[in-house]
PDB file of the backbone (N, CA, C, O) and the ligand in Angstrom, with CONECT records:
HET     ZN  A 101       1
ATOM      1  N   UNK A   1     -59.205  17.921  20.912  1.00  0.00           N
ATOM      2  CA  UNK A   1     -59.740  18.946  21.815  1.00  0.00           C
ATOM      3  C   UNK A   1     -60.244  20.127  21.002  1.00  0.00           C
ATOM      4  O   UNK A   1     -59.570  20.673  20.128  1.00  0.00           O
ATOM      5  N   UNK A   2     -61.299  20.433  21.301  1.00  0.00           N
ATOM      6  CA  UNK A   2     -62.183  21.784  20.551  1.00  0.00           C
ATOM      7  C   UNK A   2     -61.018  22.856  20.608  1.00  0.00           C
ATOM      8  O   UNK A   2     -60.087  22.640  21.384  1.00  0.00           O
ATOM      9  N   UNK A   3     -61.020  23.916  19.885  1.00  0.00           N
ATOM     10  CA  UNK A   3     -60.221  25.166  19.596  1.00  0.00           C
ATOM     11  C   UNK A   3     -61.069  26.147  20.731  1.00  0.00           C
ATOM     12  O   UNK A   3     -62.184  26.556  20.409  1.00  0.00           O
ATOM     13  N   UNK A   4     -60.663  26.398  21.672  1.00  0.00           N
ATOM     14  CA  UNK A   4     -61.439  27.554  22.541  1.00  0.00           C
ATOM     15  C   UNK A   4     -60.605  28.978  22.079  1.00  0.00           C
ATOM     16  O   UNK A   4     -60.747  30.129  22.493  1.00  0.00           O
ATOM     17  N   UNK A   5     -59.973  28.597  21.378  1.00  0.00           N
ATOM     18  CA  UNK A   5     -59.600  30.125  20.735  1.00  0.00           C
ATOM     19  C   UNK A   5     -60.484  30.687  19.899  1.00  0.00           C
ATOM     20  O   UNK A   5     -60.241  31.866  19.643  1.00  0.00           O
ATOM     21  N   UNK A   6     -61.781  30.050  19.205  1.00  0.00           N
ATOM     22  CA  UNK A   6     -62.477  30.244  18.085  1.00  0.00           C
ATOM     23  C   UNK A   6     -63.343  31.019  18.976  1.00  0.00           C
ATOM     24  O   UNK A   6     -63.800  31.898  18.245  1.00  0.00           O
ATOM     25  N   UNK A   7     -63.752  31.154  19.987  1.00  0.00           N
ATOM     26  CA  UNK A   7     -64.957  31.763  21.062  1.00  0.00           C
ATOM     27  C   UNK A   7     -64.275  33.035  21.316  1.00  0.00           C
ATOM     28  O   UNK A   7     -63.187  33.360  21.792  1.00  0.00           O
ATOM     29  N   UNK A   8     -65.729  33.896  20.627  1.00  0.00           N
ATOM     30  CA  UNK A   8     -64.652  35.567  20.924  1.00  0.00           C
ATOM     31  C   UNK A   8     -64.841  36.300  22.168  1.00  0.00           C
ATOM     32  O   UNK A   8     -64.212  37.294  22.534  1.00  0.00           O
ATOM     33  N   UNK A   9     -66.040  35.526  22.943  1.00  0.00           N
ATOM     34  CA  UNK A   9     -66.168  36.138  23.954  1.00  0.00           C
ATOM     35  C   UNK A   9     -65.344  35.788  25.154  1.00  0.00           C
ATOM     36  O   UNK A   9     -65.747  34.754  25.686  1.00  0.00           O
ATOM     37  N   UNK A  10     -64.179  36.410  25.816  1.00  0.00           N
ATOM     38  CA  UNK A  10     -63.945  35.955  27.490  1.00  0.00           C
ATOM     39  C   UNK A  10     -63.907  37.239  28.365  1.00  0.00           C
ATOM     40  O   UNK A  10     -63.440  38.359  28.153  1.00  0.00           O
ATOM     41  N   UNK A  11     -64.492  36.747  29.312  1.00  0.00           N
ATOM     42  CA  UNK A  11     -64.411  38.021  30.632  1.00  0.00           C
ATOM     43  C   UNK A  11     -63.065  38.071  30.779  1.00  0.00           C
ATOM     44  O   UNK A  11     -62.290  37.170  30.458  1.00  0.00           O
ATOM     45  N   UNK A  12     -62.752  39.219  31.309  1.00  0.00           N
ATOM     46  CA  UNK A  12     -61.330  39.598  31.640  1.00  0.00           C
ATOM     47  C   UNK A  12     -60.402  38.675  32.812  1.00  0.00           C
ATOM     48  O   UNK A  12     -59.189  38.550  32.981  1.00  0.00           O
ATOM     49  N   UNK A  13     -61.523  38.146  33.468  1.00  0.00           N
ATOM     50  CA  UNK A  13     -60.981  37.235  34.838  1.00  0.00           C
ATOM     51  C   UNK A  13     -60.614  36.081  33.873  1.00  0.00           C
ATOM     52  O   UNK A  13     -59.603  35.469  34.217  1.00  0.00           O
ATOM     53  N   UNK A  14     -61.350  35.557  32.489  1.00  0.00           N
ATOM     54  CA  UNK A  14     -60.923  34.478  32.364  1.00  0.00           C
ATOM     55  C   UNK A  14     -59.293  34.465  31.080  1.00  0.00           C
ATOM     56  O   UNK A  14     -58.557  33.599  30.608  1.00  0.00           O
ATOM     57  N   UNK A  15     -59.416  35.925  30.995  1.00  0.00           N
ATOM     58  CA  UNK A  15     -58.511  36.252  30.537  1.00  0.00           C
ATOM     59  C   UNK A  15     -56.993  36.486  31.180  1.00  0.00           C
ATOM     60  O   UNK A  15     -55.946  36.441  30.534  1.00  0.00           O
ATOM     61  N   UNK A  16     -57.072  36.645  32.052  1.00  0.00           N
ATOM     62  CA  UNK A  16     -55.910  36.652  32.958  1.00  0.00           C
ATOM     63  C   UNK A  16     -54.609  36.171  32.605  1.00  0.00           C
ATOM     64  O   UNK A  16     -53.602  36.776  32.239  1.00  0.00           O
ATOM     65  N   UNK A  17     -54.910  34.578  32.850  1.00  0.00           N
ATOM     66  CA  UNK A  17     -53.172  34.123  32.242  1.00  0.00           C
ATOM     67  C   UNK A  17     -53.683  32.880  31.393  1.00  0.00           C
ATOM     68  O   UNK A  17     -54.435  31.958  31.708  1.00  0.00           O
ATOM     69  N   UNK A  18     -52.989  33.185  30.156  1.00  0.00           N
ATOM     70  CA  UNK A  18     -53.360  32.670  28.805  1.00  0.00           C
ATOM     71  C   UNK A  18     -51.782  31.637  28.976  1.00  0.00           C
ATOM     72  O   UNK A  18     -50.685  31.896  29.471  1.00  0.00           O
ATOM     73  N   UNK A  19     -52.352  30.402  28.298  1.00  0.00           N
ATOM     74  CA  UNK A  19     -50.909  29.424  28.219  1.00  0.00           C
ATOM     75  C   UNK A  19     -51.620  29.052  26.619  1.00  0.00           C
ATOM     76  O   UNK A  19     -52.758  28.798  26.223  1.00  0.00           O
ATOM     77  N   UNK A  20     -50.108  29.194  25.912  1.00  0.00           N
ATOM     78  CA  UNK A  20     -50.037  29.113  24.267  1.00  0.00           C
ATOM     79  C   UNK A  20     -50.435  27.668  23.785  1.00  0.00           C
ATOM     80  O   UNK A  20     -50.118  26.609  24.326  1.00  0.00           O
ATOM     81  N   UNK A  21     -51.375  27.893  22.390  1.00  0.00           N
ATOM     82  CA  UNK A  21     -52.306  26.565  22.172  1.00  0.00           C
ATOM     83  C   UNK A  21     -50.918  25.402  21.516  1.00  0.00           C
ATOM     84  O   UNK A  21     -50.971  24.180  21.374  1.00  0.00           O
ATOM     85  N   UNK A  22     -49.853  26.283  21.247  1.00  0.00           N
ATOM     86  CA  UNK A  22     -49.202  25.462  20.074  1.00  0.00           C
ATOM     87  C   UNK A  22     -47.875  24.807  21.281  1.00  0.00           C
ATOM     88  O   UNK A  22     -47.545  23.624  21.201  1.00  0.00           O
ATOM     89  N   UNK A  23     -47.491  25.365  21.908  1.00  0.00           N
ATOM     90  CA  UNK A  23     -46.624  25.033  23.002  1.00  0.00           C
ATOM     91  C   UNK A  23     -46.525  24.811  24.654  1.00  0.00           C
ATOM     92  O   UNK A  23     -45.619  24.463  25.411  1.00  0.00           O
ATOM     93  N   UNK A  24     -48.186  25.264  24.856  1.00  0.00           N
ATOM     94  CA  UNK A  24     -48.439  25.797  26.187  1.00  0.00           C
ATOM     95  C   UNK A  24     -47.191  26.764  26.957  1.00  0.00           C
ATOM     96  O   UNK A  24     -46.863  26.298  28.048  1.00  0.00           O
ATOM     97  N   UNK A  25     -46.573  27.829  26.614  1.00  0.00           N
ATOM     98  CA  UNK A  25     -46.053  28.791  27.469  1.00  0.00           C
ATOM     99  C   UNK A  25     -46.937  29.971  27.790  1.00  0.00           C
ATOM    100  O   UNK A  25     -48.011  30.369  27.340  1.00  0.00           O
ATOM    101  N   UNK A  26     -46.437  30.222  28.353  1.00  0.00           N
ATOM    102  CA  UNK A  26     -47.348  31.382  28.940  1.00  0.00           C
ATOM    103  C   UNK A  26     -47.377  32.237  27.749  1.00  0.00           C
ATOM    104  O   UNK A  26     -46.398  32.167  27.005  1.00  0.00           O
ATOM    105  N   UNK A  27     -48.784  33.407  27.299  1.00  0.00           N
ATOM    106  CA  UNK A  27     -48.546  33.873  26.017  1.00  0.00           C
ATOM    107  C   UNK A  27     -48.822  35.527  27.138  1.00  0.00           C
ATOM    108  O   UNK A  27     -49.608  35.725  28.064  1.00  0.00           O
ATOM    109  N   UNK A  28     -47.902  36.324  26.571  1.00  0.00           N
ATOM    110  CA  UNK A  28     -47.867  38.016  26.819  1.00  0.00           C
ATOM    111  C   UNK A  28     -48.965  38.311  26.078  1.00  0.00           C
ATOM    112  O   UNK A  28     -49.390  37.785  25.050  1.00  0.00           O
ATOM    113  N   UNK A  29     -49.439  39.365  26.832  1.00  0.00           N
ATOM    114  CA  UNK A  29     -50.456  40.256  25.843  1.00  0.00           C
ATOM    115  C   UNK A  29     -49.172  41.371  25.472  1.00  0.00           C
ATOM    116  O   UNK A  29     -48.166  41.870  25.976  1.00  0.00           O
ATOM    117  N   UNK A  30     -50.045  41.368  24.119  1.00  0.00           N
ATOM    118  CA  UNK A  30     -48.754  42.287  23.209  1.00  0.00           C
ATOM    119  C   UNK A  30     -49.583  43.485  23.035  1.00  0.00           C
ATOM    120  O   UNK A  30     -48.983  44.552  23.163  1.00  0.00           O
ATOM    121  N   UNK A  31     -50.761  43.531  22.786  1.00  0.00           N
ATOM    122  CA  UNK A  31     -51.660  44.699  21.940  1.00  0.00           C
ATOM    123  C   UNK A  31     -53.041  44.422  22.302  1.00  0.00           C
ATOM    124  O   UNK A  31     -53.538  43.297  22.352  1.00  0.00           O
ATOM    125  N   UNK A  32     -53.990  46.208  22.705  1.00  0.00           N
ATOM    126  CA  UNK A  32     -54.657  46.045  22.996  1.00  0.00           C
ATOM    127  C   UNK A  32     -55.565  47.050  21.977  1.00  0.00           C
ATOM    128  O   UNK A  32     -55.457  48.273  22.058  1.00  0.00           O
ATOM    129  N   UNK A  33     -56.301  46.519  21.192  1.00  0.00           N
ATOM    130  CA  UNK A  33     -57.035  47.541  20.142  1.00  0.00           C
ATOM    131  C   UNK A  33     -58.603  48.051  20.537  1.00  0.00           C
ATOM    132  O   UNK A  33     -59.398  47.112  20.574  1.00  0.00           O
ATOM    133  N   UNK A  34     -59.119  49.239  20.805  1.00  0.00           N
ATOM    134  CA  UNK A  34     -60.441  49.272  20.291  1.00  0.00           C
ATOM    135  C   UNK A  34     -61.394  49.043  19.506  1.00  0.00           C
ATOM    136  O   UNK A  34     -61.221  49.435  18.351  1.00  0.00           O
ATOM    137  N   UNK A  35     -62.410  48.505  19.758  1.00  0.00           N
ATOM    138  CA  UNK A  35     -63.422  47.677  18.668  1.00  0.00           C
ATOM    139  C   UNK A  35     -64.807  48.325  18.868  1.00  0.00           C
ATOM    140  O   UNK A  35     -65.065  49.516  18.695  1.00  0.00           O
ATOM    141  N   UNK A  36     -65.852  47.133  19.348  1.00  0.00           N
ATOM    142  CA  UNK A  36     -67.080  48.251  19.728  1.00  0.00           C
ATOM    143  C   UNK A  36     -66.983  48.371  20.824  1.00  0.00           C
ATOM    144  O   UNK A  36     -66.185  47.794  21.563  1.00  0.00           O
ATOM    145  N   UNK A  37     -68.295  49.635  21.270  1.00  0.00           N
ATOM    146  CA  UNK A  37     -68.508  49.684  22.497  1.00  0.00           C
ATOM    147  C   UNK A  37     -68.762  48.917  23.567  1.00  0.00           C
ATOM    148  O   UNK A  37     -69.921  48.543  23.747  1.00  0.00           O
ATOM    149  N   UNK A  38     -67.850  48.585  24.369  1.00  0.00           N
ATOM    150  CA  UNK A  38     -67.415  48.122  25.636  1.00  0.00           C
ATOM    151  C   UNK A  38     -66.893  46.760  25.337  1.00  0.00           C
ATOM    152  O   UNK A  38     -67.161  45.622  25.723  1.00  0.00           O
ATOM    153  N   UNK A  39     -66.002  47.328  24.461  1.00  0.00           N
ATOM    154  CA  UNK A  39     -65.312  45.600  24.103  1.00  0.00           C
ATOM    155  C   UNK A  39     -63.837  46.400  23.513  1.00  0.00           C
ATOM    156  O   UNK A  39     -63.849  47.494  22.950  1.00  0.00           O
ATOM    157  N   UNK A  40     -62.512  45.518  23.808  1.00  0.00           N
ATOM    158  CA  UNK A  40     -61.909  45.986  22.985  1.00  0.00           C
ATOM    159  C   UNK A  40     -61.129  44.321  22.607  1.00  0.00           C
ATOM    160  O   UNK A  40     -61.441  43.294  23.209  1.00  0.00           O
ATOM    161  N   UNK A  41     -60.023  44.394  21.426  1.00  0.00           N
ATOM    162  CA  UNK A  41     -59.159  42.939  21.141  1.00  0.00           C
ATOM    163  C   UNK A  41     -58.348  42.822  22.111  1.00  0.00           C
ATOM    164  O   UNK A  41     -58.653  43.617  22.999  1.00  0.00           O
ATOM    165  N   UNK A  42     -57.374  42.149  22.387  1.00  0.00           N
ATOM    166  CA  UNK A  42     -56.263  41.829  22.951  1.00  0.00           C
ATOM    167  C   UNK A  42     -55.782  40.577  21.985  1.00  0.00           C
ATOM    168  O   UNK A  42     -56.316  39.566  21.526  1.00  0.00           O
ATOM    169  N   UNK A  43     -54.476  41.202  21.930  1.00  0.00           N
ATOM    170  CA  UNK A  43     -53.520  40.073  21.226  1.00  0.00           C
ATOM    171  C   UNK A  43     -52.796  39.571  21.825  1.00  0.00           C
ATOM    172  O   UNK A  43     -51.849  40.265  22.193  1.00  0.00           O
ATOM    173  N   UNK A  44     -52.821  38.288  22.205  1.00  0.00           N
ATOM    174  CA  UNK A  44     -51.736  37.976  22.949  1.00  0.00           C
ATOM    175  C   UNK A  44     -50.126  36.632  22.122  1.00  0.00           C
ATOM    176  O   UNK A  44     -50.311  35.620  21.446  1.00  0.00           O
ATOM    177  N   UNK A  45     -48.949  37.157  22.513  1.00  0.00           N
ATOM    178  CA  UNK A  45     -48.552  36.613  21.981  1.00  0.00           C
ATOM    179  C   UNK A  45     -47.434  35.759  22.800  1.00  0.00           C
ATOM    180  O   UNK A  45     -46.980  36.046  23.907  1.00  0.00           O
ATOM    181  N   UNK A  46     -47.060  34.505  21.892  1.00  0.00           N
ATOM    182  CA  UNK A  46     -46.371  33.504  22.466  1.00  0.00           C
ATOM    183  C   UNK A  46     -44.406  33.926  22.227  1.00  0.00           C
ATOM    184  O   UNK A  46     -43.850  34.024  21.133  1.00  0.00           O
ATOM    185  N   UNK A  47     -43.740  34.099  23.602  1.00  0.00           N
ATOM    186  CA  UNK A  47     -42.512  34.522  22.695  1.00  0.00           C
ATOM    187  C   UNK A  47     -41.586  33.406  22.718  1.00  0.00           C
ATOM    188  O   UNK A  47     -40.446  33.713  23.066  1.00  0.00           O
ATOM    189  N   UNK A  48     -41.857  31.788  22.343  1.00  0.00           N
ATOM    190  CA  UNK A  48     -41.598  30.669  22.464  1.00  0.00           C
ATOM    191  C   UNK A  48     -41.688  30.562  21.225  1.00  0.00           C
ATOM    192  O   UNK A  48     -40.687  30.289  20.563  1.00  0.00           O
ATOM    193  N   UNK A  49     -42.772  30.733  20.710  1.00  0.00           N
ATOM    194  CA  UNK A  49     -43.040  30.078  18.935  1.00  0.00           C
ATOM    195  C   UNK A  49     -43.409  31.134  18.111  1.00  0.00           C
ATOM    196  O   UNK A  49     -43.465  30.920  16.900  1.00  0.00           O
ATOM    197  N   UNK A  50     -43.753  32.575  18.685  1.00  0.00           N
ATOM    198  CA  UNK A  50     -44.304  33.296  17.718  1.00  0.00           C
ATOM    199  C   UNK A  50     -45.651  33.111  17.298  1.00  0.00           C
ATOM    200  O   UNK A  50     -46.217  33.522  16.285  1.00  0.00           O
ATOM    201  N   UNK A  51     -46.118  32.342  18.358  1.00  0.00           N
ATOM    202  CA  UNK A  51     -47.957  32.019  17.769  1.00  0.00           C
ATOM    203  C   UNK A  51     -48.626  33.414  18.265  1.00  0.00           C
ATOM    204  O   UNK A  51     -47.935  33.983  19.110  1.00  0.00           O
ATOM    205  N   UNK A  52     -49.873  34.107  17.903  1.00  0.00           N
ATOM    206  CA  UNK A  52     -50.266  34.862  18.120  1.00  0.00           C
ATOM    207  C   UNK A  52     -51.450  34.606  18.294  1.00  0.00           C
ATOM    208  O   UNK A  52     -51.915  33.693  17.611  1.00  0.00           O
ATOM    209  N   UNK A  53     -52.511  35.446  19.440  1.00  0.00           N
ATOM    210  CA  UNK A  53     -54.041  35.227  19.391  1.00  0.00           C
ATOM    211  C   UNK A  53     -54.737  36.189  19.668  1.00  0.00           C
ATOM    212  O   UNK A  53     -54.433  37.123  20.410  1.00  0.00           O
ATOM    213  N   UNK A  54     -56.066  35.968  18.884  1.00  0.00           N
ATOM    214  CA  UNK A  54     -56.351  37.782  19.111  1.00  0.00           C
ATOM    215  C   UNK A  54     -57.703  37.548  19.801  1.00  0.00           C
ATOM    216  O   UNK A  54     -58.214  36.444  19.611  1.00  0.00           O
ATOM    217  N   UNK A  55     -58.448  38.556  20.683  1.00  0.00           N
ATOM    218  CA  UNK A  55     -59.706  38.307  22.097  1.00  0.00           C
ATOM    219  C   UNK A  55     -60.429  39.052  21.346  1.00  0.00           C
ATOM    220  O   UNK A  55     -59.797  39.642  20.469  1.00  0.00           O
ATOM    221  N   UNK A  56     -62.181  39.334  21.406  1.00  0.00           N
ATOM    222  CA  UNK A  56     -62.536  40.464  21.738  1.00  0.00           C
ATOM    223  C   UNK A  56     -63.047  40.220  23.638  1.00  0.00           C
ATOM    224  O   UNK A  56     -63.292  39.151  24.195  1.00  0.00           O
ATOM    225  N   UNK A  57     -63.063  41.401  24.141  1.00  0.00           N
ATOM    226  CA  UNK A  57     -63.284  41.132  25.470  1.00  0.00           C
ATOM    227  C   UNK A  57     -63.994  42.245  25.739  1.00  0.00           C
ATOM    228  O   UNK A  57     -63.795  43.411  25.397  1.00  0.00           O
ATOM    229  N   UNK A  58     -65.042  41.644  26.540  1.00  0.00           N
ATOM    230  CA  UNK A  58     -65.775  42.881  27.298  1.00  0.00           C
ATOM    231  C   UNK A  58     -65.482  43.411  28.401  1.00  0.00           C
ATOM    232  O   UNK A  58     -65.408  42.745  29.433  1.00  0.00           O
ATOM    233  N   UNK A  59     -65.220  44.997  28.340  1.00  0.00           N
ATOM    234  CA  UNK A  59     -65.120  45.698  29.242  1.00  0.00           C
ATOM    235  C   UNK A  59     -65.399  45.981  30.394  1.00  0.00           C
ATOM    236  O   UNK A  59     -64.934  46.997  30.910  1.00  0.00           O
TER     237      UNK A  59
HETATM  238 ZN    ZN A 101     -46.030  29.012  21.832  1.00  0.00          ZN2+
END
């Protein structure tokens, strides 16, 4: 199965509820950073395995 984690773009709707690539649990957003204008990261993380993933997302 392709890595859809490699695609930096997701709308926020499709961002919603993230299930972890390495375990499928649900992954928390942990951190939300500013980047460019009208985009910021989101990290979201898995507290099952410790996997981590980072977004850019438009605003
Ligand atoms: Zn996990």
């Amino acid at each position: 199965m392709p890595s859809a984690q490699n695609d930096p773009l997701f709308s926020v709707a499709d961002i919603g509820v993230f299930s972890c690539a390495k375990c499928g649990k649900p992954m928390k957003l942990s951190c939300i950073e500013p980047a460019e204008p009208g985009f910021d990261v989101r990290t979201f993380e898995c507290e099952k395995c410790d996997h981590t993933v980072k977004f850019a997302v438009s605003i």
